[in-house]
N, C-alpha and C positions, 0 to 999 in steps of 0.2 A: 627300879625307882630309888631304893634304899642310897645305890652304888651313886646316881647321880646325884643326891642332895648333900651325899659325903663332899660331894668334888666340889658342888656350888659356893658355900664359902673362899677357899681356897681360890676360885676364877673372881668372885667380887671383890678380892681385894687385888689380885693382879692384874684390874681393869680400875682401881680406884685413879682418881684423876691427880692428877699430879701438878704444883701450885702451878701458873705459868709464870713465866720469867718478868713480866709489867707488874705481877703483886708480887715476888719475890723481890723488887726495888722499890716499892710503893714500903713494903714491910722493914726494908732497910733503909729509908727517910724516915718511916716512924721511928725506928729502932735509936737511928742517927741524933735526931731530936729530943728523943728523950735520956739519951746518954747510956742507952745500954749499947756497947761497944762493940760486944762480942757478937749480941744477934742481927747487929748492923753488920758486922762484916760477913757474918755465914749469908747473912740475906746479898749482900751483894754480891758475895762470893759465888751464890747460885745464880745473879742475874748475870756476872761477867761469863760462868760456864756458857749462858743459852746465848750470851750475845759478847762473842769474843772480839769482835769486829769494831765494837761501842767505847769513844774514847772517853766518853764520860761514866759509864760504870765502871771501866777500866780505872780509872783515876779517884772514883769514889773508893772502888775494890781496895786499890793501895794503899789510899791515906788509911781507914779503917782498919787495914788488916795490920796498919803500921801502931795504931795506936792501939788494940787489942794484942799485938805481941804476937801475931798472929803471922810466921816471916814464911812459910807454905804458902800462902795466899798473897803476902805481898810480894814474896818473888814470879809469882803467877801472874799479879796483875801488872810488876812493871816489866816485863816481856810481853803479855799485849800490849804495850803502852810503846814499847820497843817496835814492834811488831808496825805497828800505827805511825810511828815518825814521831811518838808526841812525849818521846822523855820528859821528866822535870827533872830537876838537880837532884833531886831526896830520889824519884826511880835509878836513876842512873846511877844513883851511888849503891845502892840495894843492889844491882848487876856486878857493879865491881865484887861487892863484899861477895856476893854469890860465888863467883867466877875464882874469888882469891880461896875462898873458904872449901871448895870442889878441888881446887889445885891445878881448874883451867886454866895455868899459865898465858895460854893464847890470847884465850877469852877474854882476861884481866887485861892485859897490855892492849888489847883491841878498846877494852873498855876506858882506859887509862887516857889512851888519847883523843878519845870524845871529851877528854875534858876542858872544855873553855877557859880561856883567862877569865872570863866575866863570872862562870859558875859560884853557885854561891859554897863550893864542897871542892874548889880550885886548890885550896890551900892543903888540903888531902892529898895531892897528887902527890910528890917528892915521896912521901913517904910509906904510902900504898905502890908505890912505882919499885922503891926499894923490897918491901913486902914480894913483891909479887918475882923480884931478880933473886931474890932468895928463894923462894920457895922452887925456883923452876932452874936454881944453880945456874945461872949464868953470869958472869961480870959482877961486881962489887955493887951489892947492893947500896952501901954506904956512899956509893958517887952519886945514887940520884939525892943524899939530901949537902950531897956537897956544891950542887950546880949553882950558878950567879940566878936568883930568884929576883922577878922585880914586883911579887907581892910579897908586903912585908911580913901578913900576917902568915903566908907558907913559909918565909924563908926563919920566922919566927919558930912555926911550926916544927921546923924541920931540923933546925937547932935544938931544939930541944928531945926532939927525938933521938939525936946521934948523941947528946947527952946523955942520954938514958938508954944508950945499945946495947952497953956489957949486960946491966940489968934483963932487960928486955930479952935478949940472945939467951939468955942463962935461962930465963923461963922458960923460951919455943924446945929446949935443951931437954928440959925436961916433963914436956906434953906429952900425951898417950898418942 
């Protein structure tokens, strides 16, 4: 008798109920609403685990994990959101940065070209396109912000980027 009331503790709590995933998002609209950030994104964060399928906690998951600084969970949820067909410009660019930041060269240039002229993160390309020709040593990175651009504010962008290469070069030079 002694032997089993040792053990019963120990089963009551490895039987305790666990929140379910409707009040883990119930929890993350409260959370959201009142401007705590952080326990809006873990709450979402646990309703996107139970419901990866969902493109709306997928998308609540991101924004929140974006604005909590939280980039574990926003790269989690804009890959369900990938997963789903339902990018926005901010996930898709979160993929890119992912993909450059890993050193999936592949992945990056795969990502690179999903990017629309309309996109509102368009103007990023030239120079994330270079980014990514560097990192994976192939061809002059400096041609992709050299190409005829016919948005102003990339070929702006990208201008000024090559202006600032030596600099820029001389820092990646001396990264860990």
């Amino acid at each position: 008798l002694l032997a089993a009331l040792a053990v019963l503790p120990g089963a009551a709590c490895a039987r305790a109920p666990q929140p379910d995933p409707l009040s883990r998002y119930a929890e993350g609209r409260m959370a959201d609403a009142s401007g705590n950030v952080e326990l809006a994104a873990r709450a979402y964060g646990d309703a996107l685990t139970a419901n990866p399928r969902d493109e709306r906690i997928a998308l609540l998951a991101f924004r929140q994990a974006v604005e909590a600084g939280d980039r574990r969970l926003a790269s989690r949820a804009a890959n369900a959101l990938a997963s789903l067909n339902a990018l926005t410009s901010d996930s898709r660019l979160m993929l890119i940065v992912d993909a450059l930041t890993k050193g999936d060269w592949r992945e990056a240039e795969a990502r690179l070209d999903e990017l629309a002229a309309g996109d509102s993160f368009a103007f990023l390309g030239p120079v994330l396109r270079g980014w990514a020709l560097y990192g994976a040593g192939k061809g002059d990175p400096m041609a992709a912000l050299d190409g005829r651009m016919s948005d102003p504010l990339a070929a702006g962008f990208a201008r000024d980027r090559r202006a600032g290469a030596p600099e820029e070069s001389e820092v990646l030079r001396h990264q860990p």
